[in-house]
N, C-alpha and C positions, 0 to 999 in steps of 0.2 A: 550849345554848339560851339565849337573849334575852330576858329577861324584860323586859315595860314599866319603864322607868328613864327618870327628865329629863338634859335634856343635861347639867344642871350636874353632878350626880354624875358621868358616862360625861366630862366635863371634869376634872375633879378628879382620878379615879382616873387618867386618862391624863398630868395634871400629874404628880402624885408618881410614876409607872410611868417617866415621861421621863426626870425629873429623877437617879434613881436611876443611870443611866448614861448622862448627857449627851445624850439621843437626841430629835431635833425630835418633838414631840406627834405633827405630820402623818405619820409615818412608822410611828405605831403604830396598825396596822387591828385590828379587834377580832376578826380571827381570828387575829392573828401571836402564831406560837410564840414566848413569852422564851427561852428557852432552846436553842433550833434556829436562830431566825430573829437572834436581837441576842448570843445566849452569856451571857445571865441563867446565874447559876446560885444555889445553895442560899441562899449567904449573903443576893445581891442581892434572891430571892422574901421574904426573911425581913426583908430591908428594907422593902420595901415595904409586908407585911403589917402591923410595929410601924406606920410612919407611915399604913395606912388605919385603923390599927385607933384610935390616937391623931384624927386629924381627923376620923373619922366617930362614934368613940364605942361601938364595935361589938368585937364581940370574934372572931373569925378562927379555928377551931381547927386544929391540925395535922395533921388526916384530910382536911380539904377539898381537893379537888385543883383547884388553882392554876396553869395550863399558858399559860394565853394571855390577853390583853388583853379579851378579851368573858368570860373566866369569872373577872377581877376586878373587871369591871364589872357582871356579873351578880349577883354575892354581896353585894357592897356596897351594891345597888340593893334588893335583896330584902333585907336584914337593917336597910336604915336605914328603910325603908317600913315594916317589922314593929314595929320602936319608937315610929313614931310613930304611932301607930295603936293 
């Protein structure tokens, strides 16, 4: 589920999610499995998560389940709203 999030974060998170294995921004929908649909695996999620957790300031715990492009858009959207608030 989708929480209200500005583009610029769902931008962001989809930069460092790209970057992580070379793969054009435009090809990552915010329902695409990492791991099914690109062959993400442990190490790469765990990349990611240091570099969201580093640019947004937010801390990530290891229970959150982290499957696809809209559910690290979502967490990041919802945990960086909560701070500044």
């Amino acid at each position: 589920m989708i929480t209200a999030h500005t583009p610029s974060v769902t931008r962001q998170v989809v930069k460092i999610i790209s970057k992580t294995k070379e793969i054009k921004p435009s090809r990552l929908r915010v329902s695409a499995d990492l791991s099914k649909e690109f062959g993400f695996d442990t190490v790469d999620v765990v990349d990611i998560i240091l570099e969201l957790e580093k640019n947004f300031k937010i801390v990530i715990p290891d229970e959150v389940p982290l499957n696809t492009v809209g559910d690290f858009v979502d967490y990041v959207s919802t945990h960086t709203m909560r701070q500044a608030s």
